[in-house]
MARBA-3410 file (N, C-alpha, C, O; in Angstrom, 1 decimal):
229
36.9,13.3,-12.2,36.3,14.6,-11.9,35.5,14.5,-10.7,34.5,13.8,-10.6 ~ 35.9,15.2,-9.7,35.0,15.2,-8.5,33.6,15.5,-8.6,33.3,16.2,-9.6 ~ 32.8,15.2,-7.8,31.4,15.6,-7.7,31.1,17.1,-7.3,31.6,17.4,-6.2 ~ 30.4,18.0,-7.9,30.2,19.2,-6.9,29.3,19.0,-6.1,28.3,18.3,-6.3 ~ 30.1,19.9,-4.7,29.8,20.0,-3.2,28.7,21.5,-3.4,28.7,22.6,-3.9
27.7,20.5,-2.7,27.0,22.1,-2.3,27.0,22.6,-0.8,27.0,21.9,0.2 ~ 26.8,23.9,-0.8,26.5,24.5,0.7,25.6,25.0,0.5,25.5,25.7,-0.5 ~ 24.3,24.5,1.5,23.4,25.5,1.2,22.8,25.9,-0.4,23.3,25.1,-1.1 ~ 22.3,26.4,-0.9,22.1,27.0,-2.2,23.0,27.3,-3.3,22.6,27.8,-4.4 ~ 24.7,26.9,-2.9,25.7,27.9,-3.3,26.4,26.1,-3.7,26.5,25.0,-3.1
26.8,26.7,-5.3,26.9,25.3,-6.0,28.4,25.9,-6.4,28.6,27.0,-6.8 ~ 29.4,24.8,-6.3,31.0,25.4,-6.4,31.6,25.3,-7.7,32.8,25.5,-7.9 ~ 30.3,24.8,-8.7,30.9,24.4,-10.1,29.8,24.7,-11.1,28.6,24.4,-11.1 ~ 30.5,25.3,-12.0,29.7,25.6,-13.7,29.9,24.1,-14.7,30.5,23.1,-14.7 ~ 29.1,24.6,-15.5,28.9,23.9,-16.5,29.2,24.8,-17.7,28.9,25.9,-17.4
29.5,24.8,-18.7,29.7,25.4,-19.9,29.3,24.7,-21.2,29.3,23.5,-21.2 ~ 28.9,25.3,-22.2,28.5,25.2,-23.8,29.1,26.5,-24.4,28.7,27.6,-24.1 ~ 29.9,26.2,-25.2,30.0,27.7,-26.3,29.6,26.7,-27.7,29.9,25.6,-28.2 ~ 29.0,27.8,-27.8,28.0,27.4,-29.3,27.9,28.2,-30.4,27.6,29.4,-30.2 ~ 28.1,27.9,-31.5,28.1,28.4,-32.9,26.5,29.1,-33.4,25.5,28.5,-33.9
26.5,30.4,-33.1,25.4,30.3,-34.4,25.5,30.7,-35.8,26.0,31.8,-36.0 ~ 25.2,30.1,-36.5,25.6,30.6,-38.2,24.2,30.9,-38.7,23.4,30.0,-38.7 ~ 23.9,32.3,-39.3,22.8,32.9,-39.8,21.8,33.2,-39.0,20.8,33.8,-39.5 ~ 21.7,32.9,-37.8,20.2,33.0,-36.8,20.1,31.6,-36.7,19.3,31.3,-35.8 ~ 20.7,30.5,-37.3,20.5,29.2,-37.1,22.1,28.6,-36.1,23.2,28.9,-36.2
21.2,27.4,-35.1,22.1,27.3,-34.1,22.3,25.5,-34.3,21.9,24.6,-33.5 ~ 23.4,25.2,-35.8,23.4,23.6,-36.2,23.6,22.3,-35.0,23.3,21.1,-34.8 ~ 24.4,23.5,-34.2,24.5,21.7,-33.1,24.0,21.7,-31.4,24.3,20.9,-30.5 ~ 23.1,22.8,-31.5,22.3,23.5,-30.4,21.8,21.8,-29.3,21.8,21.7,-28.1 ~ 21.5,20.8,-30.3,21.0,19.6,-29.4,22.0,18.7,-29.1,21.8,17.8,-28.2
23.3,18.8,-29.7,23.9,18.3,-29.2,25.2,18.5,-28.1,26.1,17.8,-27.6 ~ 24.6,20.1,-27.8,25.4,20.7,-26.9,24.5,20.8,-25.4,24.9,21.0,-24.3 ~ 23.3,20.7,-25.9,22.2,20.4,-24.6,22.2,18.6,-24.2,21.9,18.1,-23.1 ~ 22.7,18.2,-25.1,22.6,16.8,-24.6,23.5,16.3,-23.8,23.1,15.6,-22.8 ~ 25.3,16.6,-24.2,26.4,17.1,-23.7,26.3,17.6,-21.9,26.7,17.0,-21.0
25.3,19.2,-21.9,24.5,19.2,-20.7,24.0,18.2,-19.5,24.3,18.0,-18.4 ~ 23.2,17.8,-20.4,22.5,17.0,-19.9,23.3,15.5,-19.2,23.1,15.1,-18.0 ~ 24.0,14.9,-20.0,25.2,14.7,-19.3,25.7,14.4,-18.2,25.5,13.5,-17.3 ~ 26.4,15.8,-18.4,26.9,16.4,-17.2,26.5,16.5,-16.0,27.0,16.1,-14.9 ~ 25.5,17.0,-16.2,24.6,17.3,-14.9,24.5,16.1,-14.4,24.8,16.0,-13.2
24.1,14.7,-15.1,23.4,14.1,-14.0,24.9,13.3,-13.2,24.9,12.7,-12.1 ~ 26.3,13.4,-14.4,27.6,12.7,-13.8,28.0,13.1,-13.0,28.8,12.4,-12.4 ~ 27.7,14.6,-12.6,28.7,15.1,-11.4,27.1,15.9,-10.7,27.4,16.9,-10.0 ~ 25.8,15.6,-11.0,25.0,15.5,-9.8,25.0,16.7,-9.1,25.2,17.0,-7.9 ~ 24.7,17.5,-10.4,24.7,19.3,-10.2,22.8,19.4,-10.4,22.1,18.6,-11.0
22.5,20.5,-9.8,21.3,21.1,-10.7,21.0,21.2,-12.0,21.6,22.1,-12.5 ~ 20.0,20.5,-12.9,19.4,20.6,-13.8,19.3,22.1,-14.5,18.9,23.1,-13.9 ~ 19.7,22.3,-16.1,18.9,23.5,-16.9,17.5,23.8,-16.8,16.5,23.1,-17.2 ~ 17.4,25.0,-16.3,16.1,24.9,-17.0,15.4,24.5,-18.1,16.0,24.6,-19.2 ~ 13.9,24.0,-18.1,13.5,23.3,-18.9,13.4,24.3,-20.5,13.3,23.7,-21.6
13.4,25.2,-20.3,12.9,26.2,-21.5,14.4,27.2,-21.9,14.4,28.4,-22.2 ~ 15.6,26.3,-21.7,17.0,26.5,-22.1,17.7,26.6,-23.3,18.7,27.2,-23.6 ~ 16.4,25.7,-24.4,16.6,26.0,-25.7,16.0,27.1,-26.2,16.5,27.6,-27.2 ~ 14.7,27.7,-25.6,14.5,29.2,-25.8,15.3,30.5,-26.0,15.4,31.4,-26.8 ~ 15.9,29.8,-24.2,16.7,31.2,-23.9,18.1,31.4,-24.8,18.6,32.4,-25.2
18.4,30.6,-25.0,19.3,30.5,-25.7,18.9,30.9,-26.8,19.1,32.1,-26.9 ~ 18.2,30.4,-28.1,17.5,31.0,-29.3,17.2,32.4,-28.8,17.9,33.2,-29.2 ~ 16.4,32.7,-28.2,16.6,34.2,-27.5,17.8,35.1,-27.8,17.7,36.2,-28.5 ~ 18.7,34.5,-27.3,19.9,35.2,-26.9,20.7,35.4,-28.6,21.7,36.1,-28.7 ~ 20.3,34.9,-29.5,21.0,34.4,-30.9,19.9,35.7,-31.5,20.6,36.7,-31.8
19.1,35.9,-31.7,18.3,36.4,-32.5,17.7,35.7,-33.3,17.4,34.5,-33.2 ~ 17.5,37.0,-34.5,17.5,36.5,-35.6,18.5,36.2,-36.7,18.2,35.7,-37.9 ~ 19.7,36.6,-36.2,20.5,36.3,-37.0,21.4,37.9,-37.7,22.3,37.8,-38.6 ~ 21.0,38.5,-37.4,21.4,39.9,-38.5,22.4,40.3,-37.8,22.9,41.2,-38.5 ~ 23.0,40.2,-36.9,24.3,40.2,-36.0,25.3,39.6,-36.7,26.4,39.5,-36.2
25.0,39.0,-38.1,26.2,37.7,-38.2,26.3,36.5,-38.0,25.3,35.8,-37.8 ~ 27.4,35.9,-38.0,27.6,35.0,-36.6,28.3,34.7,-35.5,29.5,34.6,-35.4 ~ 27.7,34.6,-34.8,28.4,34.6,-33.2,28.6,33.3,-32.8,28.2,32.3,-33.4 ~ 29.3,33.6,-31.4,29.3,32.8,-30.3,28.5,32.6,-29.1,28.9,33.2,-28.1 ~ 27.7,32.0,-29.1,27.3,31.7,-27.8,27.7,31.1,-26.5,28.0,29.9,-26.5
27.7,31.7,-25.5,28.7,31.1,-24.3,27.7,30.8,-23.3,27.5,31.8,-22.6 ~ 27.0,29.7,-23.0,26.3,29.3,-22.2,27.1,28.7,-20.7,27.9,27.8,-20.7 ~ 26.8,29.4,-19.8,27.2,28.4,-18.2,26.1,28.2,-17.1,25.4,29.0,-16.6 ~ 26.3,27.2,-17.1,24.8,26.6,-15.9,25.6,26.3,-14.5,26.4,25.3,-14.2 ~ 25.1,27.6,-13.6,25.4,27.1,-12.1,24.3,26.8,-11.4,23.3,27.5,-11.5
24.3,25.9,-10.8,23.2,25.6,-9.5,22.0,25.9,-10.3,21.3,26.7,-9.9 ~ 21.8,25.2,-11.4,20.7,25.0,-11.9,20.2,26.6,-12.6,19.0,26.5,-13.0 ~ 20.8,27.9,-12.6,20.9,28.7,-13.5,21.7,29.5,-14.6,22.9,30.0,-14.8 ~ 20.6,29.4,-15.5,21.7,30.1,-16.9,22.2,31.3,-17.3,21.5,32.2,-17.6 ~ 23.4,31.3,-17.5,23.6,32.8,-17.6,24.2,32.6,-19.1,24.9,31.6,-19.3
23.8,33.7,-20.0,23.8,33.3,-21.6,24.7,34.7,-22.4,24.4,35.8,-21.8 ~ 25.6,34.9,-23.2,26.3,35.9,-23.3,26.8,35.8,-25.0,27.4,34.8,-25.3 ~ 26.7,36.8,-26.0,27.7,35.8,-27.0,28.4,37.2,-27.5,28.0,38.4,-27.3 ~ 29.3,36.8,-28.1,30.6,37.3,-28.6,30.7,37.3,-30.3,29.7,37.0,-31.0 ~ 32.0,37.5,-31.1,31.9,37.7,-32.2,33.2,36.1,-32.4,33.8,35.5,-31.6
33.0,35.9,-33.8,33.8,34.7,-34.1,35.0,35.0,-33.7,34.9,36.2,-33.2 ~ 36.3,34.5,-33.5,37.5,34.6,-34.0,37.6,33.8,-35.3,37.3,32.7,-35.6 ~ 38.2,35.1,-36.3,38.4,34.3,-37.5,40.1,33.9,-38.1,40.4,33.8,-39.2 ~ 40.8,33.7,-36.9,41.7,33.3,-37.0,42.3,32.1,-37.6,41.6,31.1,-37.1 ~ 43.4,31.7,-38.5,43.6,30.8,-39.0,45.2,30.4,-39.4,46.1,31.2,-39.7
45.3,28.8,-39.4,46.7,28.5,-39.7,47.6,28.7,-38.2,48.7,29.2,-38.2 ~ 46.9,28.5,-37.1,47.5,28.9,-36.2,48.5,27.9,-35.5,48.4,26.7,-35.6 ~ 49.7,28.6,-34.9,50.6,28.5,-34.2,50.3,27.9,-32.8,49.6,28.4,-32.0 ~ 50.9,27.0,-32.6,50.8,26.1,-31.7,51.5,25.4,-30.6,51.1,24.3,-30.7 ~ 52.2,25.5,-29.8,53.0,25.0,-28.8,52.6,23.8,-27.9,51.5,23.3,-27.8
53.9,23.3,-27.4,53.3,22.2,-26.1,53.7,22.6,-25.5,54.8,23.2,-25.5 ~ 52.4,22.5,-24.1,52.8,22.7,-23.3,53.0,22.6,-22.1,52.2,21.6,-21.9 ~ 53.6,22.9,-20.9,54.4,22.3,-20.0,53.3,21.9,-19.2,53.5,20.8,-18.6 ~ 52.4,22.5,-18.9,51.6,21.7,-17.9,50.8,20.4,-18.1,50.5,19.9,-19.2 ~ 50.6,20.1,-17.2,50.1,18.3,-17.5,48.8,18.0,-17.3,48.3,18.2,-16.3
48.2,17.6,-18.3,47.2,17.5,-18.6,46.4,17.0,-17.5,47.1,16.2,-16.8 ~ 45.2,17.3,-17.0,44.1,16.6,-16.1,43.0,16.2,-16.9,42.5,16.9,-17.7 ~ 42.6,15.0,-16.5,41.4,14.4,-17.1,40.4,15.9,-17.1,40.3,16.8,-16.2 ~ 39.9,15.7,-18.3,38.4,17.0,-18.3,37.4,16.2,-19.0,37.4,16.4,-20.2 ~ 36.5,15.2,-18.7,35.9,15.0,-19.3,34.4,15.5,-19.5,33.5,15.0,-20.3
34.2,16.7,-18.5,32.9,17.4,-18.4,33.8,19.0,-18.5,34.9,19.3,-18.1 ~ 32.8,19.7,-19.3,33.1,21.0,-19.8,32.7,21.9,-18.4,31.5,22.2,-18.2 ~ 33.7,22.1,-17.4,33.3,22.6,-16.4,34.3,23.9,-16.3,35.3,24.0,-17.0 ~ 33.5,25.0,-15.2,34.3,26.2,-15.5,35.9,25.8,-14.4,36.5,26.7,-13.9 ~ 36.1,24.6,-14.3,37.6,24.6,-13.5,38.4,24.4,-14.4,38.9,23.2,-14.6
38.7,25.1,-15.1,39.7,25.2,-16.5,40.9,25.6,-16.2,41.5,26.0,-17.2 ~ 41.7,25.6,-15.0,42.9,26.5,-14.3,43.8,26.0,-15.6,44.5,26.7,-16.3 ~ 43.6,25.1,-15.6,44.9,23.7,-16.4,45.1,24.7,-17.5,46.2,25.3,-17.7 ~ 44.1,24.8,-18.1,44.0,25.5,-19.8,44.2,27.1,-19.6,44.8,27.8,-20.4 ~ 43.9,27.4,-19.0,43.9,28.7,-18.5,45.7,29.0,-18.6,46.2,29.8,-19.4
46.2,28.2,-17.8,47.8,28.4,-17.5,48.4,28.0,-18.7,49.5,28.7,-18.8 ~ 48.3,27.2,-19.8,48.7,26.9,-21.0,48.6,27.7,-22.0,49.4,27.9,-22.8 ~ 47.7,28.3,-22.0,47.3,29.0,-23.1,47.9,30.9,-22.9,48.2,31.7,-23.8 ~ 48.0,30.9,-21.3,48.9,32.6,-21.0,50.6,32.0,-21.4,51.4,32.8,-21.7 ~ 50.8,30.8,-21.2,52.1,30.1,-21.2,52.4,30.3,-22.7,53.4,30.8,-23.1
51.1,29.7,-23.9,52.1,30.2,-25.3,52.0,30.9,-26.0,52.4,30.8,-27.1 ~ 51.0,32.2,-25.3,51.1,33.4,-25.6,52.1,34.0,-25.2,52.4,35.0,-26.0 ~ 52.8,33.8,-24.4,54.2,34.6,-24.1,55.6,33.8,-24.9,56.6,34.3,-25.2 ~ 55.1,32.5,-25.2,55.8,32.3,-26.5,55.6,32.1,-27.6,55.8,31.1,-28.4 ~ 55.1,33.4,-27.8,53.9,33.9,-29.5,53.2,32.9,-30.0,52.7,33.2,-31.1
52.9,32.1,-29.6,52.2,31.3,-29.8,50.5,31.6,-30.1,50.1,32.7,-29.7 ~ 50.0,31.1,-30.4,48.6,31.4,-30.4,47.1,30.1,-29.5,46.0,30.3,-29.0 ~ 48.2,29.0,-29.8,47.6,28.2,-28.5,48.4,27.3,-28.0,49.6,27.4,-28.0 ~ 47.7,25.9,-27.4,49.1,25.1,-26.8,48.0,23.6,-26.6,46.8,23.4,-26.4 ~ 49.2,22.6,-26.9,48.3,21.5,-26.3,48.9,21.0,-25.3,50.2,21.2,-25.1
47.8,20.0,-24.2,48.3,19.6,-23.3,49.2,17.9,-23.8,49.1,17.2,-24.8 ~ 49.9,17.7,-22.5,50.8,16.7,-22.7,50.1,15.7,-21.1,50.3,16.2,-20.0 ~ 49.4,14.3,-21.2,49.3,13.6,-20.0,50.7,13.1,-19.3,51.9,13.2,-19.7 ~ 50.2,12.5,-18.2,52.3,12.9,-17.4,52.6,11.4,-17.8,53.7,11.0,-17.4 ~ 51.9,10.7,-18.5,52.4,9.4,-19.5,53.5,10.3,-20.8,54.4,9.8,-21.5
53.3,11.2,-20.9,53.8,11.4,-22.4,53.2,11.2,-23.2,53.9,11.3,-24.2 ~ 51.4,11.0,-23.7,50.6,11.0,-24.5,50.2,12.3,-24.8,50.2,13.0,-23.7 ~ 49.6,13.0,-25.9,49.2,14.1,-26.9,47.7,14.1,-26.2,47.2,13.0,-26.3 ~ 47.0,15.2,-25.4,46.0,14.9,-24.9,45.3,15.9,-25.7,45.3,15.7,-26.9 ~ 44.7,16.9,-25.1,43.8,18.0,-26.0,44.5,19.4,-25.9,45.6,19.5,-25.3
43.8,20.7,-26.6,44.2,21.9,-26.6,43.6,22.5,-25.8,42.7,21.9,-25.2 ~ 43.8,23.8,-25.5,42.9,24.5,-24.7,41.3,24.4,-24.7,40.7,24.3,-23.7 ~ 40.8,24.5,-25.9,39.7,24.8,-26.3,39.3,23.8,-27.5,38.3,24.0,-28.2 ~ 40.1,22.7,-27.8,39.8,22.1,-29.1,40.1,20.8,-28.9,41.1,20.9,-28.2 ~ 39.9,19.5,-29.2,40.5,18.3,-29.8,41.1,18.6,-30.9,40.6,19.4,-31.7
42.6,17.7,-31.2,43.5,17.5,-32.5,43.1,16.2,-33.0,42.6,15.2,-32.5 ~ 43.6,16.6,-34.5,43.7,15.1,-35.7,45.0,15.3,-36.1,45.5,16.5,-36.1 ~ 45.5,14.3,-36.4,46.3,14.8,-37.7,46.5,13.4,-38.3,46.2,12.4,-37.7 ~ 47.3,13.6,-40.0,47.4,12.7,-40.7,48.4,11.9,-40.4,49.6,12.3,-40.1 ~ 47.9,10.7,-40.5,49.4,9.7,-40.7,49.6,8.3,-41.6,49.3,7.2,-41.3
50.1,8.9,-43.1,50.3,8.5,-43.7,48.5,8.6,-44.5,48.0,9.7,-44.9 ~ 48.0,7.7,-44.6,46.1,7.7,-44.8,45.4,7.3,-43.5,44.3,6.7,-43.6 ~ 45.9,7.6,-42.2,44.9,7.0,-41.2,44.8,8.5,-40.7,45.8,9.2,-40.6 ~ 43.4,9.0,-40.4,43.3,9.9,-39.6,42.9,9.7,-38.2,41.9,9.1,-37.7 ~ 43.9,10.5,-37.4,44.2,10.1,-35.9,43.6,10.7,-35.3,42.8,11.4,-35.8
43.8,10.7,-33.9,43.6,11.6,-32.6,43.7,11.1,-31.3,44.0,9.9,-31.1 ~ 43.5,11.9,-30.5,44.5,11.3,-28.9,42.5,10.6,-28.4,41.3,10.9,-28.4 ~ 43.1,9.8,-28.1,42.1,8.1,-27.6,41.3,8.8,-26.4,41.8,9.7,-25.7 ~ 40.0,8.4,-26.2,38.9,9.2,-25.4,39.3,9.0,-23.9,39.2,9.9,-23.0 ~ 39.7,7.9,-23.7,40.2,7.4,-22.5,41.5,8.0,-22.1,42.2,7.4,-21.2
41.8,8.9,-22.5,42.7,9.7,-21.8,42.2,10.7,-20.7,42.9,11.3,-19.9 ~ 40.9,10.8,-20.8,40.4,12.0,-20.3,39.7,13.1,-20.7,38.9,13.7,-20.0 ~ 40.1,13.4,-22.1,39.7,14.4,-22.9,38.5,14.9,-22.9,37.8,14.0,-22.5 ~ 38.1,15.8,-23.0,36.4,16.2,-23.4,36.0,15.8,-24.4,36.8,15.9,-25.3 ~ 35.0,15.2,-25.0,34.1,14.9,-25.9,33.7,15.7,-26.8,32.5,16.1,-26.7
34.2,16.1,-27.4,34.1,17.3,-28.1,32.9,17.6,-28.8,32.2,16.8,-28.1 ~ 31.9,18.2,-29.7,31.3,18.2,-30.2,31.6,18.3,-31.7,30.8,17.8,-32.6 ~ 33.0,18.9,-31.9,33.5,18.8,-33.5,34.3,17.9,-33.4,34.7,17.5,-34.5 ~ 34.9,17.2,-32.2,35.3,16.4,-32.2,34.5,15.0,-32.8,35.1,14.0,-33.1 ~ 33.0,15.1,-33.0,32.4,13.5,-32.7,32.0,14.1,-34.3,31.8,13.2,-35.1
32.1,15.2,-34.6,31.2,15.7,-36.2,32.2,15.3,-37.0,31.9,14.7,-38.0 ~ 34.0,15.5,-36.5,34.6,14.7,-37.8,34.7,13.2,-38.3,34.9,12.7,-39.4 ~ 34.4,12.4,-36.8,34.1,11.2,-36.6,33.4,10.7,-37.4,33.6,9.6,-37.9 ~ 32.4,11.5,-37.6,30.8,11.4,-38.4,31.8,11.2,-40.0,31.7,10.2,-40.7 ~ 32.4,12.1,-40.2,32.8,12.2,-41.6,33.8,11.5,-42.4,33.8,11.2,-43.6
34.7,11.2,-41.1,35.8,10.1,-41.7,36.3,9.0,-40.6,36.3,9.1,-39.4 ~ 36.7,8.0,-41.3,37.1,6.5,-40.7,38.4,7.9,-39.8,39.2,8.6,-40.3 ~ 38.1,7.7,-38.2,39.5,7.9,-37.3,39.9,6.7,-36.4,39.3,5.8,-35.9 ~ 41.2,7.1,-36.5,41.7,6.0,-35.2,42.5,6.8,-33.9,43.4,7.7,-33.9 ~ 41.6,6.1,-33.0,42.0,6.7,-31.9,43.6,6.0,-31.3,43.9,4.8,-31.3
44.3,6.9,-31.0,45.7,6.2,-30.3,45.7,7.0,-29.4,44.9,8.0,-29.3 ~ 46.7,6.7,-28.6,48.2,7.6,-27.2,49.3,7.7,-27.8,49.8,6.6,-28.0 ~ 49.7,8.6,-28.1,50.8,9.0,-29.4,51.5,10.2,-27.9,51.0,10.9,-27.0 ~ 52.9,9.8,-28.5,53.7,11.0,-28.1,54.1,12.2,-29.2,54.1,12.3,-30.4 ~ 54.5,12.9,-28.5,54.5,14.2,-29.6,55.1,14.5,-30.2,55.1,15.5,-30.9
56.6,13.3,-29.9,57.3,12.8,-31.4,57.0,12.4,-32.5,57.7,12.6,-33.5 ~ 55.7,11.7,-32.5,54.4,11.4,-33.8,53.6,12.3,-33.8,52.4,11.8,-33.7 ~ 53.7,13.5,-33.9,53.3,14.7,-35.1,54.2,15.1,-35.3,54.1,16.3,-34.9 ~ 55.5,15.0,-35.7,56.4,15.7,-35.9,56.1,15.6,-37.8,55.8,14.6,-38.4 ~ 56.4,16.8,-38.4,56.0,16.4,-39.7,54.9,15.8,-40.5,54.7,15.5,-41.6
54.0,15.8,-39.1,52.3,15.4,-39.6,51.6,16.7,-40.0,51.5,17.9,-39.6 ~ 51.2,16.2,-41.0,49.7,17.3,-41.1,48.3,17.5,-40.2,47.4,16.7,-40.0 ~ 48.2,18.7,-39.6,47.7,18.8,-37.8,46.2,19.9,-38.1,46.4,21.1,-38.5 ~ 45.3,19.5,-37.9,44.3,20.7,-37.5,43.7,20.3,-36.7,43.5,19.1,-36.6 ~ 43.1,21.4,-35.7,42.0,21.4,-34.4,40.7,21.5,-34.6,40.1,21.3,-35.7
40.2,21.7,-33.7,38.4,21.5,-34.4,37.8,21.6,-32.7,38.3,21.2,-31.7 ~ 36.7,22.5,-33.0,35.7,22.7,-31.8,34.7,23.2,-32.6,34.9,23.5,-33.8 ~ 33.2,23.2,-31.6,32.6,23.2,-32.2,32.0,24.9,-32.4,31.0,25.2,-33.0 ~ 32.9,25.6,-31.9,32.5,27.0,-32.8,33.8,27.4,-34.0,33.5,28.3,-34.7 ~ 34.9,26.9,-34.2,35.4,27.5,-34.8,35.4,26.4,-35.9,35.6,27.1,-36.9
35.2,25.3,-36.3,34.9,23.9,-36.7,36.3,23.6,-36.9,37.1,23.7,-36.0 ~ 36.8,23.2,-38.1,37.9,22.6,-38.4,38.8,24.2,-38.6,38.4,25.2,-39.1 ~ 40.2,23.9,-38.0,41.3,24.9,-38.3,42.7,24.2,-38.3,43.2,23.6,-37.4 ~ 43.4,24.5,-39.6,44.1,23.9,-39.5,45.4,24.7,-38.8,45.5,25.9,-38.7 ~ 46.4,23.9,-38.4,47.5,24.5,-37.9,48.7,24.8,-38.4,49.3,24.0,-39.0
49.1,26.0,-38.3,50.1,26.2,-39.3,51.6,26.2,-39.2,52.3,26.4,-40.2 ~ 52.1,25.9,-37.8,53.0,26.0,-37.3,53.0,25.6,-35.7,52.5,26.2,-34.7 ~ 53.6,24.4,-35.7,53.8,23.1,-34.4,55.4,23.3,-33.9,56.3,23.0,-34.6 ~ 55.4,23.8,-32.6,57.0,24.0,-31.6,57.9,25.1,-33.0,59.1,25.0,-33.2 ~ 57.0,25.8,-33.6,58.2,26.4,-34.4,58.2,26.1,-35.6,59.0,26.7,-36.3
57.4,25.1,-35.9,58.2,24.5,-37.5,57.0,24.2,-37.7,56.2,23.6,-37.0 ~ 56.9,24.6,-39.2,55.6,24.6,-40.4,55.0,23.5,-40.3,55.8,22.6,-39.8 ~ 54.2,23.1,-40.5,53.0,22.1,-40.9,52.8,22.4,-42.2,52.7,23.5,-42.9 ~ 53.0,20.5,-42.7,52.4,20.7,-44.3,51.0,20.5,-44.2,50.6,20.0,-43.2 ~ 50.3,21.0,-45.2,48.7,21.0,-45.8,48.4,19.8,-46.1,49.2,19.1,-46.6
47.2,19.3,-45.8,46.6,17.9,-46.5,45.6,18.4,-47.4,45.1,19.4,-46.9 ~ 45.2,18.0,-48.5,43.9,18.6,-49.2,42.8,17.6,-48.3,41.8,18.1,-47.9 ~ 43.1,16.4,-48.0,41.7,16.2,-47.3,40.9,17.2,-46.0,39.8,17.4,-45.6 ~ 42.5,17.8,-45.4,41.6,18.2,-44.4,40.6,19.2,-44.7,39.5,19.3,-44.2 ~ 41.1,20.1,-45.6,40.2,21.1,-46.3,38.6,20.5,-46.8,37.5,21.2,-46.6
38.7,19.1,-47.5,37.5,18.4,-47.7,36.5,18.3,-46.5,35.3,18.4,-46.5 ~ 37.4,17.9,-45.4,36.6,17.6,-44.4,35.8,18.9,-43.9,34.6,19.0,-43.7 ~ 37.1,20.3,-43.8,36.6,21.3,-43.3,35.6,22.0,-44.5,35.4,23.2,-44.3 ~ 35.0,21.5,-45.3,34.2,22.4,-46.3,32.7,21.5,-45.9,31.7,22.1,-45.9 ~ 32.7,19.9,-45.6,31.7,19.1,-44.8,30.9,19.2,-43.5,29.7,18.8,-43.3
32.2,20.2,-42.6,32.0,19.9,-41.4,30.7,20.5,-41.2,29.9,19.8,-40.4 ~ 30.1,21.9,-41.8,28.8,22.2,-40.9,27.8,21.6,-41.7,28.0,21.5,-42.9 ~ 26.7,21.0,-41.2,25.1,20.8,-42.2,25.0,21.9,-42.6,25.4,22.9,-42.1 ~ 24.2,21.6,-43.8,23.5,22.6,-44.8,22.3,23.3,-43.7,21.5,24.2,-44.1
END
């Protein structure tokens, strides 16, 4: 991931957090500031403002809205804060897809990669898509890291591919023994598959290139775990 170039005052790269709030309460708010924090200092951007966990709680309420999404992006050391309503979409349809994965290991607004995958499996009804590295390894989705089962080991594509560090990505970690591999996408074929980020948490997938995905009851265990009380 290159370093952002500045000109003058004018910074050529965002930073991003989308964030869950559930009830007026914001469960992984420090771990999406730390994520930040990060960031910034790896690719040697301007710092958040120091009073970012305000604005943000600001921006959430009290909660009587529901719960939302919060969409945080920090350029050149300013925040611009926005949120949205859930998607409560589920069992979703899934594609691979053609474009080749680029290392993302910072949540930055140069998202072209995912951008182009995700209009790519909507035109083939799809509802998202994951990327493929030009090795042939199972890298991430647009907006989520994958698991799926195999046999009793629960998997996922190995950090050193590039991937983003997910935030629900590190929370299922928390919950169960995973192993990380480089798997081709001949090994999920007939696997039991769900995604996970940290606003939609665990979702399982319901349908991979066309063809059904069976149910695991664990994942459901996991996904009733995933948020703190």
């Amino acid at each position: 991931m290159p370093r952002a170039r500045a000109v003058g005052a004018a910074v050529d790269i965002g930073l991003i957090e989308t964030i869950r709030a559930r009830g007026g309460g914001l469960p992984w708010l420090g771990r999406h500031l730390a994520r930040l924090r990060t960031s910034t200092a790896a690719l040697g951007v301007p710092e958040a403002p120091a009073d970012l966990d305000d604005l943000v709680r600001f921006a959430v309420g009290s909660g009587d809205r529901g719960d939302r999404v919060v969409r945080l992006q920090l350029t050149g050391g300013r925040a611009e804060i926005a949120t949205r309503d859930v998607n409560p979409d589920r069992d979703v349809a899934v594609v691979v897809s053609r474009e080749v994965h680029v290392p993302y290991p910072h949540k930055t607004t140069r998202r072209e990669q995912f951008g182009r995958a995700l209009a790519s499996a909507r035109r083939r009804r799809a509802r998202d898509a994951v990327l493929v590295t030009a090795e042939g390894c199972v890298a991430e989705g647009t907006a989520w890291n994958l698991f799926w089962w195999e046999n009793r080991t629960l998997c996922t594509p190995a950090a050193d591919l590039g991937i983003l560090p997910g935030i629900g990505r590190q929370r299922v970690m928390e919950l169960a023994e995973v192993t990380e591999v480089r798997a081709p996408v001949a090994a999920l074929a007939g696997r039991s598959l769900f995604l996970v980020n940290a606003v939609r948490g665990i979702v399982e997938i319901g349908r991979f290139e066309g063809e059904p995905v069976p149910r695991d009851q664990r994942t459901a265990e996991l996904s009733a775990a995933f948020w703190p009380d």
